[in-house]
N, C-alpha and C positions, 0 to 999 in steps of 0.2 A: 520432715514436713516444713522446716522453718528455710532452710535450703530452697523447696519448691515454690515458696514465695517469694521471695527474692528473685529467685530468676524470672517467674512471673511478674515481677513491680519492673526490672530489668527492662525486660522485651517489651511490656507495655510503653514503660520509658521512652524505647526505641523507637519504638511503632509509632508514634507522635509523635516526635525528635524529628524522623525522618519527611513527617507530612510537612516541613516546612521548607523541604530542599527543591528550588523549583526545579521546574525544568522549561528545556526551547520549545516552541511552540510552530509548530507548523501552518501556519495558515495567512494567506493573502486573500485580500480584494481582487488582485490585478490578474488578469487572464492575459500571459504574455502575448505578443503573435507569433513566436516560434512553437505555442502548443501544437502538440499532435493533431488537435481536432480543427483547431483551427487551418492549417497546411494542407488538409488530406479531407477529400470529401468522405467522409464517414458518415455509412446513415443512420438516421435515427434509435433504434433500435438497437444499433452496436453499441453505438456513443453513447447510448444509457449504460449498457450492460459495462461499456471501460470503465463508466465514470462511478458505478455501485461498485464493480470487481476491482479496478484496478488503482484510480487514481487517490486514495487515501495514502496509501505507501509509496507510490510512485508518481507525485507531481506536489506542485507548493503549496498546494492547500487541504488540512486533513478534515475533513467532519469527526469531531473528536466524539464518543462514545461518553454519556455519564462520569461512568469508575477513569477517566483519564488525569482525575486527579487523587487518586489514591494513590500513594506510593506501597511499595516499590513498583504496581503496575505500570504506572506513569513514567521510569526509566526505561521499564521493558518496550513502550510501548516507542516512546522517541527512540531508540536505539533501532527498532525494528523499522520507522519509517527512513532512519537517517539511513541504515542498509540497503533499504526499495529505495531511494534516491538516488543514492552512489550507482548502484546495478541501472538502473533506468527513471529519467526524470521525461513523462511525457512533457511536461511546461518549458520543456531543452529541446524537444523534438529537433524543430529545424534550426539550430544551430551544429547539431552533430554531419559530419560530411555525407554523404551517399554511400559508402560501402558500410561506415559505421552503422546507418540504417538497418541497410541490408543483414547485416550482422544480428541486430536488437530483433529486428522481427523477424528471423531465424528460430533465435532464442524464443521470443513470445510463442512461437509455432509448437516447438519441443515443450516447453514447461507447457503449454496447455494441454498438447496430447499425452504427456505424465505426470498429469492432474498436478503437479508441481507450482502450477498456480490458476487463481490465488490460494494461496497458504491456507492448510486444515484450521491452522489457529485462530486464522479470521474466519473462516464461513462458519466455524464453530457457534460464534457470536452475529455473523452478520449474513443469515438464512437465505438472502436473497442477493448472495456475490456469488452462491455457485453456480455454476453451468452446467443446463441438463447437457444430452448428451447432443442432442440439436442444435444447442444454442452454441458448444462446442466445434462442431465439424462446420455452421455454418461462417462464426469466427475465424476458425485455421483456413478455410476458405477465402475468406475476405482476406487476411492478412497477406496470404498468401500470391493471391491478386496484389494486392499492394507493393508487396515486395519485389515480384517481377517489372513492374513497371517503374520500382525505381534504377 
């Protein structure tokens, strides 16, 4: 029994220890002009549904959730956006060349039609990033416009 406390006083130890490590923070003021939304007539209605579904992990500014300062959530969760950055930053849009475009929303096309994004692990949490199946076809749609005309 004397064992189970200790490891208990331990991990609690930890568990606080840990709350003091910061972490990067994602989030700007500034709405570049190479954003996506900006360069690309997107209508209303998309442009909502990018900016609830898509842009917390994939652009420079996150609407951080509550628990964003919990650790170790708080690693998980900068590590998962700094991922969606790497893979696609819309706030980069038009700095990438024309075929790279074409490429990205390729990609956006396939990971929507296998429900691949966005991520279960967010809509898990944030009920109003997924896509019926409407709001789907009518997206791959658009994009898909988009894409041939660039």
């Amino acid at each position: 029994m004397k064992i189970v406390k200790i490891i208990a006083v331990v991990l609690l130890v930890a568990f606080v220890g840990i709350q003091f490590v910061p972490t990067e923070r994602n989030q700007s003021d500034v709405v570049p002009k190479t954003d996506f939304m900006l360069v690309n007539s997107v209508p209303d209605h998309i442009k909502s549904k990018l900016q609830t579904s898509c842009y917390d992990c994939h652009s420079n500014n996150t609407q951080y959730p509550w628990y964003n300062k919990v650790q170790p959530i708080a690693w998980f969760l900068e590590d998962h956006i700094k991922e969606g950055k790497a893979e696609l930053n819309f706030n980069e849009w038009d700095s990438l060349s024309n075929r790279r475009k074409k490429s990205k929303l390729r990609s956006i096309i396939k990971q929507i039609e296998n429900d691949e994004m966005p991520l279960d692990s967010y809509t898990l949490i944030h009920k109003d990033a997924s896509f019926s199946e409407a709001e789907k076809q009518e997206l791959i749609q658009w994009v898909g416009r988009l894409k041939d005309s660039i």
